[in-house]
N, C-alpha and C positions, 0 to 999 in steps of 0.2 A: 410192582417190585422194583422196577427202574428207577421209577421216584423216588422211593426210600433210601437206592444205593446213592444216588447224586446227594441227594439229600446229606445222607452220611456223611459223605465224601469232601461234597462242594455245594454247599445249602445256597450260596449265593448266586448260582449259576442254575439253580432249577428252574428257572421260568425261560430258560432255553431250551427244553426240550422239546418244546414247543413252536420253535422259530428254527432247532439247529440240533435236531434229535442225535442226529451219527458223529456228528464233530464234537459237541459235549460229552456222548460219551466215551468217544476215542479219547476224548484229553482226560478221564480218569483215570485211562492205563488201569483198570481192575481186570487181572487178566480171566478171571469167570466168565466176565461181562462178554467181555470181547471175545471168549472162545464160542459163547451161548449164540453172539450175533453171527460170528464167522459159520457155525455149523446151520443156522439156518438164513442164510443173509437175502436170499432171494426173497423170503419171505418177508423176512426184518422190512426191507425195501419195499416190499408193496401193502404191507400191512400196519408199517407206520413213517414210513420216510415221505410216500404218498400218499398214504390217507389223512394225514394229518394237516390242513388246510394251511393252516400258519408256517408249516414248515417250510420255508423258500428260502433260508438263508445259512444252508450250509455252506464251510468253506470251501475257495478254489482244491487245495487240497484234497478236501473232506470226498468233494462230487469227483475227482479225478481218481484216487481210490475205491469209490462205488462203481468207475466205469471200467478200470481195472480189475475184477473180480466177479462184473457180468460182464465183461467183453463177449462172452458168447450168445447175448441174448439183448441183442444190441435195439429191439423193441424198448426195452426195458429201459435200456439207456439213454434210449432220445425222450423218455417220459421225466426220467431224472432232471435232466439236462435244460429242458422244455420250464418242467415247474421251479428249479431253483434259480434264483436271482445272482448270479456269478456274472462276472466280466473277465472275461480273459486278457488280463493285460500284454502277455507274452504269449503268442501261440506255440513257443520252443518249446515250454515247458507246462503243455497241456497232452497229458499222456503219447508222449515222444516215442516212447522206449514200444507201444503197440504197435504207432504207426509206422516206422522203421523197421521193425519187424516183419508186420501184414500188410504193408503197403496197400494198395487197390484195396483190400479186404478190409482195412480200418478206417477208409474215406469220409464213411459216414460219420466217424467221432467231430473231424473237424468240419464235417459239412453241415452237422445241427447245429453247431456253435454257431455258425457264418448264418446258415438258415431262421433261425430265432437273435442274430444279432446280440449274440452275446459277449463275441470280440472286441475288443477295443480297436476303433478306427485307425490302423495307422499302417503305411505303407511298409515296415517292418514287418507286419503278420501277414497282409498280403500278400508280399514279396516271398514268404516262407513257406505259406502255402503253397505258393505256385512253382516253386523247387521240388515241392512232394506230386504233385496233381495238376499242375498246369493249369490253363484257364478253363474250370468248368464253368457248368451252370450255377451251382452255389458260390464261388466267385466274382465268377459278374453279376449276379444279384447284389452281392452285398456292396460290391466296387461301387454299382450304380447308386444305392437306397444311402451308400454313404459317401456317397462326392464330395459334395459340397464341406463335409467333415477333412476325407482325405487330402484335400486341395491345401488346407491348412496344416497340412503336415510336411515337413521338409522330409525329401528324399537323400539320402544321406551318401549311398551306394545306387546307380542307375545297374540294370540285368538288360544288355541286347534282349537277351530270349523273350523277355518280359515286353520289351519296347517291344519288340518285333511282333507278339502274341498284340499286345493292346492295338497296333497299328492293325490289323487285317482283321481283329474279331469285328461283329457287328454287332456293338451294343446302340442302345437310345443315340441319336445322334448330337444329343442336349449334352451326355455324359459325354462321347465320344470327344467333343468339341475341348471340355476340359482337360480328359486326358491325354492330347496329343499338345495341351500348352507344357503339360508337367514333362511326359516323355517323350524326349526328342534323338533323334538320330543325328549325326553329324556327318555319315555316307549314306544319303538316301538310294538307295539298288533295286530298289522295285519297280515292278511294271506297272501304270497305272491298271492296267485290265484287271488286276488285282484284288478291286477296292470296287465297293457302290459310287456311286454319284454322287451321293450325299458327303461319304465320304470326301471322295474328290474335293470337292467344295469347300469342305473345311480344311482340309489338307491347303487348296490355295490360298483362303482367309486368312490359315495361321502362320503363310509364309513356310510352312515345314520343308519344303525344299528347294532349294538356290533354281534361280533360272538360267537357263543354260541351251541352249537351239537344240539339244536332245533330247532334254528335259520336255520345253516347248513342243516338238514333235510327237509326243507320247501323249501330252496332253489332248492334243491334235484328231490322235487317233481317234482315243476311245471318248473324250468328251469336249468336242472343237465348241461346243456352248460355251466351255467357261475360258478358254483360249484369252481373249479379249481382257479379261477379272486379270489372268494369270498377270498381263503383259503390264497393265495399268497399275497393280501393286507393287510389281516390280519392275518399274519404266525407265530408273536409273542403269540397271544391268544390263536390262534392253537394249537402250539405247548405244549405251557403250561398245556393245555388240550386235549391233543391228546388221551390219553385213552378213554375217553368218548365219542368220534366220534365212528360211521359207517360207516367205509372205506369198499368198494370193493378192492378188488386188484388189478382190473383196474384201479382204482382211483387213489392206492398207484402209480403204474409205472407210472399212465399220469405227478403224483405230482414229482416224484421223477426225473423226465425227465427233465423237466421246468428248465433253467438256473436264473429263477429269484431266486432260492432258494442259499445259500452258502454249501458248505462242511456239514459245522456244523452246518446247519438244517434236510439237508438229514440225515445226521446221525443219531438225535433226532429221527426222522420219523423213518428209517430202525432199528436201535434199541428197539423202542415201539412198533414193530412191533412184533418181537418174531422172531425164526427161520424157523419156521411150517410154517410161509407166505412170506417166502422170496422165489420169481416166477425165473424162467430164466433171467426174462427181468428186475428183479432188481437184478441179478446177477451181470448184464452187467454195473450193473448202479456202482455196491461197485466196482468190477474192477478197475473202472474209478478212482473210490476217493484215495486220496492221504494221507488223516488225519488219525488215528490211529480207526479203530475202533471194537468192542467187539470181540474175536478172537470166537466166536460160530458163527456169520454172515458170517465172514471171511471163514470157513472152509463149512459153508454151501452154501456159494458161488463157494468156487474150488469146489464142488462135482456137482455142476448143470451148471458150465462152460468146454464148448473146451478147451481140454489140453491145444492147444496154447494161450491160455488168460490166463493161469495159471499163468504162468512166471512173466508177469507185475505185477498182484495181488500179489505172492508173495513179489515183488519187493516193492510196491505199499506200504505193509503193515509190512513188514520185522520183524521193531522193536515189535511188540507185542509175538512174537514168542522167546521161548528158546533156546536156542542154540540144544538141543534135539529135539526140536521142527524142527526145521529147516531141522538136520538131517533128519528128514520120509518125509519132503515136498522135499528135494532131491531126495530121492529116487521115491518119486512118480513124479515128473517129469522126470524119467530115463533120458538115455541118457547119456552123459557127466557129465550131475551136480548128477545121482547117485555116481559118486566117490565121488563126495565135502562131503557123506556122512559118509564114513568109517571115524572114528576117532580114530581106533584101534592101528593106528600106524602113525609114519610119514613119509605123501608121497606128491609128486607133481602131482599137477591135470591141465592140460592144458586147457586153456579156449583162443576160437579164440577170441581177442581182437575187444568188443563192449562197444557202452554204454553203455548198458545193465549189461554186467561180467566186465564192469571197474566200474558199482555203488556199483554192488554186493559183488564184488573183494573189493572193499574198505569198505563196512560196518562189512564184515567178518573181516578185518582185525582190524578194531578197536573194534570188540567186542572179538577181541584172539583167535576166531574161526580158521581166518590163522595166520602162522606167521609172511609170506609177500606174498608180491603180485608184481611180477615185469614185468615190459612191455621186450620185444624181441621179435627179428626175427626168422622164422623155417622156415626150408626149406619142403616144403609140394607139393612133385609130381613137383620137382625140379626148385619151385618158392618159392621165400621168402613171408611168410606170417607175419602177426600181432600178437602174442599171447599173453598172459597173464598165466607165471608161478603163480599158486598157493599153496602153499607151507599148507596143512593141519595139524594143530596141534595135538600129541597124546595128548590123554585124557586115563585115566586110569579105569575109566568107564562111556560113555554117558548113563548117562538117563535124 
């Protein structure tokens, strides 16, 4: 009978009734027709809206009028819902007028949608959602399944609540990672004890909040593992601020070990540090540096270093030292380089030709400490060796 009325009707449109039974016949307006489906529509609806296999392509309209008129039998409606091929472009205007109504009691309308991913991905509908329902389950599902879509959607309007929800839920932490590049805070107020680890982690990674010696403390607390991450990503702040930290000492050497740092940050660090906290093990650390730095670290270093590390340190840091100076760290390196010390008179000091006394040999020489420095052969246990004459300048009194 229905075929013959479309027919009648709108001949050209009959092989929709088969793709878009309810919406083809809504648009004849036959008000028979429509009084016939209204008096029995539950049935209309499982007897051919659903049995009919082809049928998935009613309109938005069409399915939101079907959900409006079983709203009571909301089985019914997730079956609708489920088999027809709809995308919701706008969630405002996806039976609004129930959900505002029944609140909590009509959840489910927008939760199949989101559940079967029938929404359109965009931070608009999720935003809207979560003004009716907050972050559920069907929420974070669909946030998660559609990341990588939503990422590509500009946020037009930021929602605290929203931030602040994404910020403590525990989704994937692949998703989590994403969302806290999109939603940021600009007063971060949270306690870390708040958050997972994982969290935590990313949280430092993405830089989400300013470092700060309070900040740094909290971290401290609950996850002094990534302490270190914190300081190294943020090493300018740090640094500018270093007085106002609570460093352990272990801290200092773990920081100072770290090759993510340059020369002339260690330095900054070992400097503001004072001499009273300079350990063995950042002894070993100034040793190592190359750049010029405070001669009280320096000296406080050769006293808690192996003789034989001394050499290179001296070496390492040479120019900051006076030529007087110099003289007493020869002498405390005894040995050979105690002669380099006498400046009483002038005399030749032989040094067996290394890098080492060919750097040294040549920075003395240009500071007129020597007055040359010349490579030759000695015969030594009657084999010709490498030396290096050093020719010591008088001086008429070192101090």
């Amino acid at each position: 009978m229905l075929q013959n009325i479309v027919k009648h009707k709108k001949e050209d449109v009959l092989n929709g009734l088969e793709t878009a039974n309810y919406t083809i016949l809504r648009s004849l307006e036959y008000p028979s027709v429509c009084k016939y489906i209204d008096d029995n529509f539950e049935n209309y609806i499982r007897d051919v809206v659903l049995q009919i296999p082809t049928n998935k392509y009613e309109s938005e309209e069409s399915v939101n009028i079907m959900i409006q008129k079983l709203q009571m039998n909301p089985d019914l409606c997730r079956e609708i819902i489920k088999k027809e091929d709809v995308l919701i472009k706008d969630l405002s205007h996806c039976c609004l007028e129930i959900v505002e109504e029944k609140r909590e009691e009509a959840i489910w309308i927008w939760d199949t949608y989101l559940d079967t991913e029938k929404v359109i991905s965009s931070w608009k509908n999720v935003l809207f959602y979560f003004q009716y329902f907050g972050l559920t389950v069907s929420l974070e599902d669909f946030i998660s399944a559609k990341i990588d879509t939503l990422i590509l959607d500009s946020v037009k309007e930021t929602d605290a609540a929203f931030t602040g929800a994404i910020l403590l839920h525990n989704f994937d932490i692949s998703v989590y990672r994403k969302l806290i590049e999109i939603f940021r805070l600009e007063d971060f107020n949270y306690s870390l004890s708040d958050f997972t680890r994982e969290q935590v982690e990313a949280l430092v990674e993405s830089k989400y909040f300013k470092m700060s010696p309070n900040q740094y403390a909290d971290l401290k607390q609950y996850h002094p593992e990534l302490g270190l991450r914190f300081i190294v990503l943020n090493k300018d702040d740090f640094i500018r601020q270093i007085q106002d930290y609570q460093l352990e000492d272990v801290d200092v050497e773990e920081l100072l070990d770290l090759k993510a740092l340059t020369e002339n940050e260690k330095k900054a660090i070992i400097e503001s540090m004072g001499t009273s906290r300079i350990t063995e093990k950042m002894a070993f650390i100034v040793y190592e540096m190359t750049i010029p730095l405070e001669k009280e670290i320096v000296n406080t270093a050769w006293e808690l270093l192996p003789k034989e590390k001394c050499y290179q340190l001296l070496l390492n840091q040479i120019q900051i030292f006076s030529m007087t100076e110099l003289s007493e760290k020869f002498i405390s390196l005894g040995g050979v380089y105690k002669h380099l010390a006498d400046r009483t008179r002038r005399h030749t000091v032989k040094l067996f030709h290394s890098e080492y006394n060919e750097k040294l040999a040549e920075y003395l020489c240009k500071k007129s400490y020597l007055t040359s420095a010349n490579n030759t052969m000695l015969k030594v246990m009657g084999k010709d060796e490498p030396y290096i004459l050093c020719r010591v300048k008088k001086i008429k009194s070192a101090k």
